[in-house]
C-alpha positions as CSV (number, residue, x, y, z in Angstrom):
1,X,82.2,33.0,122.4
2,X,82.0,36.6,123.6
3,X,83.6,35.6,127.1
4,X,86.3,33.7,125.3
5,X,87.1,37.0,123.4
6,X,87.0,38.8,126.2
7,X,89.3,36.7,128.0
8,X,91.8,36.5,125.6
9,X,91.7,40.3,124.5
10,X,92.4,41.0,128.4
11,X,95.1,38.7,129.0
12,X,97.1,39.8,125.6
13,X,97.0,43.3,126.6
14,X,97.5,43.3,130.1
15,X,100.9,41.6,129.3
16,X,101.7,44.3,126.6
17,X,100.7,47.1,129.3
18,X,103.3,45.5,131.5
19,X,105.8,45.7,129.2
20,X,105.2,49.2,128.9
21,X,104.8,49.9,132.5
22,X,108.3,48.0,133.1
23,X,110.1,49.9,130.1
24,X,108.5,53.3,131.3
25,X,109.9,52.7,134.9
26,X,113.4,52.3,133.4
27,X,113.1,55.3,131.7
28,X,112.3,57.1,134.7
29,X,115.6,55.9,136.2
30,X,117.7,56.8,133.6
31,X,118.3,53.4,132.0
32,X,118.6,51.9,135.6
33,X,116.6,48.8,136.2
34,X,116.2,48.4,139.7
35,X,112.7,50.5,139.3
36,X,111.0,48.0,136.4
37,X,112.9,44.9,139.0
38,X,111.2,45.9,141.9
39,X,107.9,46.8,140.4
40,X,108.2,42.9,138.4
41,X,108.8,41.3,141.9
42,X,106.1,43.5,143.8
43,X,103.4,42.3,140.9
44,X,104.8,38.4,141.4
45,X,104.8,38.4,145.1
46,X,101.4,40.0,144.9
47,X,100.4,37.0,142.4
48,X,101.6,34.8,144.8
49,X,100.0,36.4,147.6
50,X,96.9,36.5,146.1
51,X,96.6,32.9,144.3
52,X,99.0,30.9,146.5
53,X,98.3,32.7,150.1
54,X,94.6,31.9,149.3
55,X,94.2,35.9,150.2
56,X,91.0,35.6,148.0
57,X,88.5,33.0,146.8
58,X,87.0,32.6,143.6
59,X,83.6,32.2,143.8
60,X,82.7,32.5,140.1
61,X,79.9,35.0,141.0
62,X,81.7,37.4,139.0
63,X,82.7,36.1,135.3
64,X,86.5,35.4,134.3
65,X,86.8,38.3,132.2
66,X,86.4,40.7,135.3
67,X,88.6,39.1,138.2
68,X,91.1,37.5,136.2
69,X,91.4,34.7,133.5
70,X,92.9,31.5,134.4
71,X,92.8,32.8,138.5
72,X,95.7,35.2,137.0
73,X,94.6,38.6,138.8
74,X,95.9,40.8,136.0
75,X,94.8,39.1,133.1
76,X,91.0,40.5,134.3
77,X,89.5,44.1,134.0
78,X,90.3,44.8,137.4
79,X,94.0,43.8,136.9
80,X,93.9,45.6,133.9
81,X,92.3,48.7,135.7
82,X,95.3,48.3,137.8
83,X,98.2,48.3,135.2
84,X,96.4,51.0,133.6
85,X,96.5,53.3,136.6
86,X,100.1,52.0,137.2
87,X,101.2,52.7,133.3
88,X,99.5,56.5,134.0
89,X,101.5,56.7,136.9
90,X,105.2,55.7,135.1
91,X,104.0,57.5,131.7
92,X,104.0,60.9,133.4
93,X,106.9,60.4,135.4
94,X,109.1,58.6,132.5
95,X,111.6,61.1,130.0
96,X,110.4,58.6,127.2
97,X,106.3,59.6,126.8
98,X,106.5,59.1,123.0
99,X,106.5,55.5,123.3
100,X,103.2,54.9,122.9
């Protein structure tokens, strides 16, 4: 029960961290969005690379919760490690810090 928490907990928030991340990057670039489009494609391709492009096996060694639920890299605590780095990142940088 404590796994499936976990899992869900992770997943829900790593999607509301990239929303964040992706409205901080438009910030950034005064309203532009080519900054929160190329970060969204660099994160897909990476997905793809990653799941599709067999970069990495899952051995299960590890539990869901940490490398990703549902072999979704960011919806883990290292994915969510990641986006959080990545929101510091476009927090600092953005004109819109009161978002949060």
């Amino acid at each position: 029960a404590a796994t499936m928490i976990a899992s869900l907990f992770l997943s829900r928030n790593s999607s509301r961290l990239l929303g964040l991340i992706l409205v901080w990057a438009k910030q950034r670039s005064q309203g532009r969005l080519g900054l929160s489009i190329g970060l969204h494609g660099g994160l897909v391709w990476g997905y793809y690379l990653i799941n599709v492009g067999n970069l990495i096996t899952y051995t299960g060694i590890a539990p869901d919760w940490v490398t990703g639920v549902g072999k979704n890299p960011l919806a883990g605590l290292v994915g969510l490690g990641f986006l959080g780095i990545t929101a510091g990142i476009m927090r600092k940088r953005s004109s819109f810090k009161d978002l949060v």
